[in-house]
N, C-alpha and C positions, 0 to 999 in steps of 0.2 A: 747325382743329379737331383733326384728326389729332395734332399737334404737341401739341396739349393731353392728351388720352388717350395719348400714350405718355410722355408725362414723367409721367403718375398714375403710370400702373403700375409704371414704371423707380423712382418712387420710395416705391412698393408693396414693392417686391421688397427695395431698398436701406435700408432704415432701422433693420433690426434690425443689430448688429453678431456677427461670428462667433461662438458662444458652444457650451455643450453641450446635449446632449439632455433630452429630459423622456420618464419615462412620464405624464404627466397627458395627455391628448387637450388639443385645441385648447378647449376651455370651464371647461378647470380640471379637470374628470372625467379619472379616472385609466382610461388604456386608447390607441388608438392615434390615429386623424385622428377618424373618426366611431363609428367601432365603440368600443362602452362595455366595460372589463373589470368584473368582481362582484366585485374584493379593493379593500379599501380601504388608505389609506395606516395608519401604524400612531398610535394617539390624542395628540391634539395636534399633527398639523401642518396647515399654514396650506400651500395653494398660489395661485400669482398666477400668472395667466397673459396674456400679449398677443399678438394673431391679430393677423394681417396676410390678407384676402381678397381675391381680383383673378377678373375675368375679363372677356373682349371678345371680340364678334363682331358679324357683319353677317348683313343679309337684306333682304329685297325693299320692306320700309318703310325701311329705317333704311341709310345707307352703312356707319355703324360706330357700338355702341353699347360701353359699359364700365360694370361697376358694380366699386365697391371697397368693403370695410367694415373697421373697424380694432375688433377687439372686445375686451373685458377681463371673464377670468372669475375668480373667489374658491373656493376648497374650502376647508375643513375637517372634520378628522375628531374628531369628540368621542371615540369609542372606538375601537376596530381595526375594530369593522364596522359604525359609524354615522357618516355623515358630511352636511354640507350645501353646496350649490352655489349660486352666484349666477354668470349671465351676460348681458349685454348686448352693447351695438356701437354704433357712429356710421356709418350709411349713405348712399355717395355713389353717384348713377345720372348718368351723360353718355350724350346721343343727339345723334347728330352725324346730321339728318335728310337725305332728300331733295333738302329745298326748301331754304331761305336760314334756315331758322331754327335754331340748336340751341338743346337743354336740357339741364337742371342741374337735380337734385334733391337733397336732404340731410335728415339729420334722424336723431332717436335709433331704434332699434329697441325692444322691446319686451322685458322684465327678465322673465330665466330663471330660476326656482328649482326645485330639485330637490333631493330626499336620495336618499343612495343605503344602502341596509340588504341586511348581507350578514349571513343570521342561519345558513346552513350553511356552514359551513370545514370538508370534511371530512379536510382536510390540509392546515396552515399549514409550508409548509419551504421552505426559500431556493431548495431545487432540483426541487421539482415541488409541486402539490398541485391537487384541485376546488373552487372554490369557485360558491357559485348565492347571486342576490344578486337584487331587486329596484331601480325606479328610479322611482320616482310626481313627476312634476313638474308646476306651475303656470305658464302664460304671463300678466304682470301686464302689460295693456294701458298704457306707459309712454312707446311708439312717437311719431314724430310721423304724426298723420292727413295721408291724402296732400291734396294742394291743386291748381288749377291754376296754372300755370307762365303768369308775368309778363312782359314784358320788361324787361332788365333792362341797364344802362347798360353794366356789365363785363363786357369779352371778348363781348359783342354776345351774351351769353344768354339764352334765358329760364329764369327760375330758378322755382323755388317748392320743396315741402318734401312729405314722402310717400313721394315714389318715382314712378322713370316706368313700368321694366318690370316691380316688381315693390311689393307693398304693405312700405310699414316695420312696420305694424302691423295687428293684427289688429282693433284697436279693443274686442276684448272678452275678460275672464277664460276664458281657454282651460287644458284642464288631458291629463296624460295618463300611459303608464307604461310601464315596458321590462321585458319578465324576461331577465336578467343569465345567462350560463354561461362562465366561464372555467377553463382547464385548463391545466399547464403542464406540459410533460413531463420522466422522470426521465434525462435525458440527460447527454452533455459537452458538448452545444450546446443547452439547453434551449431548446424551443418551445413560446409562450403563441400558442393558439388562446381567443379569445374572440369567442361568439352572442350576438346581441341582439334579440328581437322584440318590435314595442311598438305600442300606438294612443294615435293623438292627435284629441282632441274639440274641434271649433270650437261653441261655445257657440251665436252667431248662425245659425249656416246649417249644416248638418248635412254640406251639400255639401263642405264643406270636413274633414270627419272623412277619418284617412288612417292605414292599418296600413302600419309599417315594420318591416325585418329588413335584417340586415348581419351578416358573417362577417369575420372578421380576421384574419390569421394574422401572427408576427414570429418573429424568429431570437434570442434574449437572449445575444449577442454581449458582452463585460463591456463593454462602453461604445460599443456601434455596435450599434442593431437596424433592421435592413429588415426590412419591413412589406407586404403587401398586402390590401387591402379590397376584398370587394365589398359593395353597398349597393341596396335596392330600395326604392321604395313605391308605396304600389296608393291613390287616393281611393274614398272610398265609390260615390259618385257618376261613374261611368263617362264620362257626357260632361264631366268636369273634367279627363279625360288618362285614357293608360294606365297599364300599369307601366312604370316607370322605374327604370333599373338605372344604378351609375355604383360605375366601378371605379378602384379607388385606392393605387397605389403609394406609396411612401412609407419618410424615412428617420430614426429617431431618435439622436443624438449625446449623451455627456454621462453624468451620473450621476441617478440613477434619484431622488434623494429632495432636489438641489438645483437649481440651476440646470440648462437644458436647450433644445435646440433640435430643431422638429420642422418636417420639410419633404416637403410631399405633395400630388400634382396628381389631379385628378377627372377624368376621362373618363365621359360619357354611353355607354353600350355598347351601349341596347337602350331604345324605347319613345318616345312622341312629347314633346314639352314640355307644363307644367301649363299649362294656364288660367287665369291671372288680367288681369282690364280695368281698367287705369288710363287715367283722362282725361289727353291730351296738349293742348292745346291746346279746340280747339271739337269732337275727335275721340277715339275710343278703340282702343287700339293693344290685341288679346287674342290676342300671340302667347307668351305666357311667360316668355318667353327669361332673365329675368332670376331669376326662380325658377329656373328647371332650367338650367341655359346647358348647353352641349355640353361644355365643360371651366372647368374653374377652377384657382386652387392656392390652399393655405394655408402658410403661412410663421409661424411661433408659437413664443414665448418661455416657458420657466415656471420660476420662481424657487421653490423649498420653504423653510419655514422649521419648527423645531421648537420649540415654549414650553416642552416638557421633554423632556427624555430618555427614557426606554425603557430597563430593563435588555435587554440584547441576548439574542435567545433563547440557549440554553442547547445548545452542543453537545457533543456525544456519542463517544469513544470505546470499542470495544468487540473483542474476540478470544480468540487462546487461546495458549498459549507450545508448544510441543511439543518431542521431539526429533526430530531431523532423518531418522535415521537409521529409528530404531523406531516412532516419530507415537505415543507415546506423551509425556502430558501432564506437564510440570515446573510444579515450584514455582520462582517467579523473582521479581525485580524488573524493575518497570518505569519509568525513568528519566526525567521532563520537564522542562524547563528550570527551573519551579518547584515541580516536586513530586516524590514520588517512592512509592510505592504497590506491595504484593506482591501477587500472583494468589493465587487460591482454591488448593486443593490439587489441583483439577482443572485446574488452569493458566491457567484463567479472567479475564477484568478487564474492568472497566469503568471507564471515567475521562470526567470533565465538563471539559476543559480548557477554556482562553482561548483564542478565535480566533484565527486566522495561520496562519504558517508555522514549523515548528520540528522537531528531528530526537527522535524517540524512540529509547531504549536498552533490551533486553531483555538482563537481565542472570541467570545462575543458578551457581551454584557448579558447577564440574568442564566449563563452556562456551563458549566463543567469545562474547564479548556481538555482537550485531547491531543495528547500527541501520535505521532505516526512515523518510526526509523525508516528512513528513504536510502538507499543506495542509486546514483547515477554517475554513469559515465560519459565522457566527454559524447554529445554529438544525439543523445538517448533523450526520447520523449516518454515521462510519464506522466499516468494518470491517477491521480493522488485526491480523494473527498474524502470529508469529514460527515460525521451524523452526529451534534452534540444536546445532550442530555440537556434541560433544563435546571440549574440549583434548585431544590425544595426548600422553601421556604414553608413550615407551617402557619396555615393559616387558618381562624375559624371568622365564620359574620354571626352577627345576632342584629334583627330586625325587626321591626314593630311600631307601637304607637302609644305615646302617656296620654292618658284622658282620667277626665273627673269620675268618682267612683258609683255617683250616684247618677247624673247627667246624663253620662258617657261623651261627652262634647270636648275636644282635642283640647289638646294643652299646651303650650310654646313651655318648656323645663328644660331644666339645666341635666344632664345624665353624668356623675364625676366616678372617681374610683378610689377610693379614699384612702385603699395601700398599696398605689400603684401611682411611680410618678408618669402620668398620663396628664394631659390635659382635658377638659372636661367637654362636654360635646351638648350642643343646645339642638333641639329639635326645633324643626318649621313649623307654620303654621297650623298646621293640619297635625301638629303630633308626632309627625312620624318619622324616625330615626333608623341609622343603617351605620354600621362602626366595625371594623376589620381588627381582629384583637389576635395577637398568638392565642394557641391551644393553652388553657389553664383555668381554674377557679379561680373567679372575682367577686368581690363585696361592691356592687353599687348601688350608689345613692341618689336617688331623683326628687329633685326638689324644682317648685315652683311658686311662685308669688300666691300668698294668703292661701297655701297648702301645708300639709303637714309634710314634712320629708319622707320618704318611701326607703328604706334601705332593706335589700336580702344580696343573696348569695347567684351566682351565675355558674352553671359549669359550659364552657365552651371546645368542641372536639374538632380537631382537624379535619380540615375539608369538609366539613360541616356547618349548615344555618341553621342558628336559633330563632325560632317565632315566636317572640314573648313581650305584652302588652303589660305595660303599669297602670293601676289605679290608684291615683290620690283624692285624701280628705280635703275637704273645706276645712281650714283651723275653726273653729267655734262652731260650726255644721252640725247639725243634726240627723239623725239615721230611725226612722221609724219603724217599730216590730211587729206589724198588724197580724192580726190573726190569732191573736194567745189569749185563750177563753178562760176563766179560771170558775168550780164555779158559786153557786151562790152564797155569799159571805163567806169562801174559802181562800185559802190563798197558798193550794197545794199547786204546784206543776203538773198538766197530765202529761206523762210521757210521749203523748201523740205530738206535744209541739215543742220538742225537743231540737227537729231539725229548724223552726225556723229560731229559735236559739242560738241554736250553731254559727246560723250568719254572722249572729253581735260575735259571738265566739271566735269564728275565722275574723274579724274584724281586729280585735285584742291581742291573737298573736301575729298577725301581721304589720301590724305596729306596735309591737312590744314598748316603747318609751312614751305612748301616751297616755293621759288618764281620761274616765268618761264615768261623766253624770248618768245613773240610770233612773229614768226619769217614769213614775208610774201613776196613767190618768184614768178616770173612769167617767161613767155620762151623769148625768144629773137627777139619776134614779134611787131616792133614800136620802138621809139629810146630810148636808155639807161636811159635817164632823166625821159621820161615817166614812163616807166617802177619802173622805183625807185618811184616816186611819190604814183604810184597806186599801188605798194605792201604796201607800207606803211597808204595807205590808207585803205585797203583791211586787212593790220593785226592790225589797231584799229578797225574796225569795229568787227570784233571776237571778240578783247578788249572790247567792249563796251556788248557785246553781254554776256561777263561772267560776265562783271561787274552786269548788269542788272538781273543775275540769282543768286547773291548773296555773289559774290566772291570778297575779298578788292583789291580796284584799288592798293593798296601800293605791293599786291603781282603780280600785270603784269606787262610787259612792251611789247611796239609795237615799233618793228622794221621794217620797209622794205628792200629788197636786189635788189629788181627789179631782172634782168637776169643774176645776176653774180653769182650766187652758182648755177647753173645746176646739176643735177644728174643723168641725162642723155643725149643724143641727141635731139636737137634741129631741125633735118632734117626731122624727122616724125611727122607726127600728135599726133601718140602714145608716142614719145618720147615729145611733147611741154605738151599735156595733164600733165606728170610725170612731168615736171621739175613746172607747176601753182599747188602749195600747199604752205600750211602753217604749220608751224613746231614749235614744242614748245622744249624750249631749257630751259633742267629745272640745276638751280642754286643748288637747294640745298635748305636747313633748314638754 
């Protein structure tokens, strides 16, 4: 007999083959083993499902008893949150007695219907939402009526139809209802808690009315959910048993809306076994066992099918473009694989793309475009900015103003760059120019009407201005040296007026390409001849004095004028000092 009960169960256990997980619970109802969830699948689909139930143990009547039942339930769902159930089973009890006899019971159990109406969704989304649902079901007396047990030729049984430990049937329209609360949270591992409380009404014997409640908790793993239940019920009627609690681990495989595999053991955890008395023989065995057992497992298949489609909910992207730097908001484009869409002027966007995976592009003129890998799924709201960088451009400024060298009174000139194809750039009125250049040394050349041309060298640095002012010659201009005493009948240099020298000097290599008259006058003190002799004496020694600083003789020349160009009176000491100077009288390029 032993041998017989464990080949049941061994091919109890064996019969389904490896497959995926199901949300549907074991009766076709969507939720985990026994615990019901309040969301429905979405309208139009069909689920089938097939349970495989086991359990076995002993006690002080019986060496070893087992019941197994093989059940198959139906769902569909008319709308998103009306749907209807149908479940039954075919039930088998073995008692492997005391004495020399065993038994054998069999026979249909008694046809489930239920709907389940889930009339608040207060958040339908892939990744969280509440939903509270109702569950009002009918039991349709379909059972076989239990019988006594015959003997029976095969395997030395005795057989009959009912049930030994527990009834297959209630014998009569039993009805009753659950209220539904499921929750799923907004996580990266979302967790569906689903409550169920509910009573059910035995029509015949009131004894048999019995409130139920059960908690569920699963992990929504993309295609593996662990699950644990616990589950109680209380009969109206106190000497029927007490509370009974039975706790239930449990693990779902597979994909949520086709095929699926659900695997989950019962443990008793608290409370005596129900009472109910089936006749064995000329005797009656009212220890329960087969109603409540101490453990059991389920092992269930569920196959989904859809008759139509569904557009898929609709998801959602939404953000803002900014700069990176200042967080202040750009106008941009936003680039997806099939579309492509500009932000508000607030830098704003919204976009309803196609499900998946796929890389966004935020694009704006004068910026580094950025991309950002998006993952969404149907029905998912996310929130997607950008913060993009400005392109660098080097840049440098140089500013200032061209004026006369001597004046200082502005100058309308031309500013060009003579090896750089650049266009050349004319100052205002007033002189003064302002030019945005990349970072690099430049040769330029400022030239102006009845001036000499100005050409040096510029260094300009990134993100940097330059303050730098041009002085131009009058072409044929003249530049007076006052102050250079030489002294009487000499015509040595004293070192003391060597810096005002220098001037004519910075003068020569600042216009390297022109030449200049050095022009030397004296006052009207000694006779004419003299006079001439010693200017001219007096404006080569200058001559000599630039030559010697590195300036080519080809560009001077030394005049003398002695007394005859006065520039002012001669009757004063003040006016003789004025008129002994040297003058450079420049040529030109």
């Amino acid at each position: 007999m032993k041998e017989i009960i464990q080949k049941l169960l061994v091919t109890a256990a064996l019969c389904i083959p490896l497959l995926l997980y199901s949300y549907p619970m074991r009766t076709g109802v969507k939720g985990f083993n026994n615990t019901m969830s309040a969301t429905n699948d979405g309208a139009g689909h069909l689920s089938f499902v097939f349970d495989i139930y086991g359990s076995a143990n002993g006690n002080r009547n019986a060496n070893l008893w087992a019941t197994a039942d093989i059940g198959v339930g139906l769902g569909f769902a008319f709308t998103d949150w009306f749907s209807v159930n149908l479940f039954s089973r075919y039930m088998v009890d073995v008692l492997d007695s005391t004495g020399n006899q065993n038994y054998l019971s069999y026979g249909l159990g008694d046809l489930e219907i239920g709907v389940k109406i889930t009339p608040f969704i207060f958040e339908r989304n892939h990744n969280g939402g509440l939903n509270i649902g109702l569950f009002p079901f009918v039991s349709i007396p379909k059972g076989t009526q239990p019988e006594e047990c015959y003997p029976d030729t095969i395997a030395g049984f005795y057989t009959g139809q009912g049930g030994i430990y527990r009834h297959f049937t209630t014998g009569e329209f039993d009805y009753g209802g659950k209220f539904l609360i499921s929750y799923v949270t907004h996580t990266d591992i979302p967790v569906e808690l689903d409550a169920n409380i509910g009573y059910f009404t035995h029509n015949k014997d009131r004894k048999g009315n019995m409130l139920s409640y059960g908690l569920g908790i699963g992990f929504l793993y993309w295609n593996f959910i662990p699950y644990i239940e616990i589950n109680g019920s209380e009969r109206e009627d106190k000497n029927m048993g007490s509370r009974i609690f039975y706790l239930t681990p449990g693990v779902k495989i597979g994909h949520k809306n086709d095929s699926s595999l659900n695997l989950a053991l019962n443990f008793r955890v608290d409370g005596r076994v129900d009472k109910e008395t089936t006749r064995v023989g000329s005797s009656y065995i009212s220890l329960g066992e087969g109603a409540t057992p101490s453990w059991s497992f389920n092992l269930s298949y569920a196959q989904g099918f859809s008759f139509y489609r569904q557009s898929p909910p609709l998801s959602t992207i939404s953000g803002i473009i900014t700069d990176a730097e200042t967080k202040e908001p750009l106008t941009a484009m936003i680039i997806l694989p099939d579309t492509v869409i500009e932000t508000d002027t607030m830098g704003n966007f919204c976009i309803q793309p196609t499900s998946g995976s796929f890389v966004m592009r935020a694009f704006s003129e004068g910026y580094i475009p950025q991309d950002q890998s998006v993952v969404i799924e149907p029905g998912q709201e996310l929130l997607v900015s950008f913060e993009l960088e400005k392109i660098h451009i080097p840049i440098a400024e140089i500013t200032g103003r061209v004026m006369d060298r001597l004046s200082k009174t502005p100058l309308v000139a031309k500013i060009s760059f003579p090896e750089r194809n650049r266009e050349s750039f004319t100052t205002d009125r007033t002189g003064v120019f302002k030019l945005k250049l990349s970072p690099d040394t430049y040769i330029v050349r400022i030239t102006a009407e009845g001036y000499i041309p100005y050409t040096t060298s510029i260094l300009l640095k990134d993100e940097k201005t330059l303050l730098k002012d041009f002085y131009l010659l009058k072409q044929y201009g003249k530049i007076t040296l006052q102050g250079i005493n030489f002294a009487e009948g000499s015509t040595e240099i004293d070192p003391v007026y060597y810096p005002i020298l220098d001037e004519g000097l910075e003068l020569l290599r600042g216009y390297p390409n022109i030449t200049v008259e050095i022009r030397g006058h004296t006052d009207n003190v000694g006779s004419a001849e003299t006079n001439l002799t010693l200017s001219q004496a007096r404006a080569k020694s200058v001559m000599k004095y630039f030559i010697k600083m590195g300036i080519e003789p080809s560009r001077l020349k030394a005049v003398g004028y002695g007394g005859a160009a006065p520039i002012t009176t001669n009757n004063t000491e003040e006016g003789r000092a004025q008129n002994r100077r040297i003058e450079f009288y420049i040529f030109g390029e």
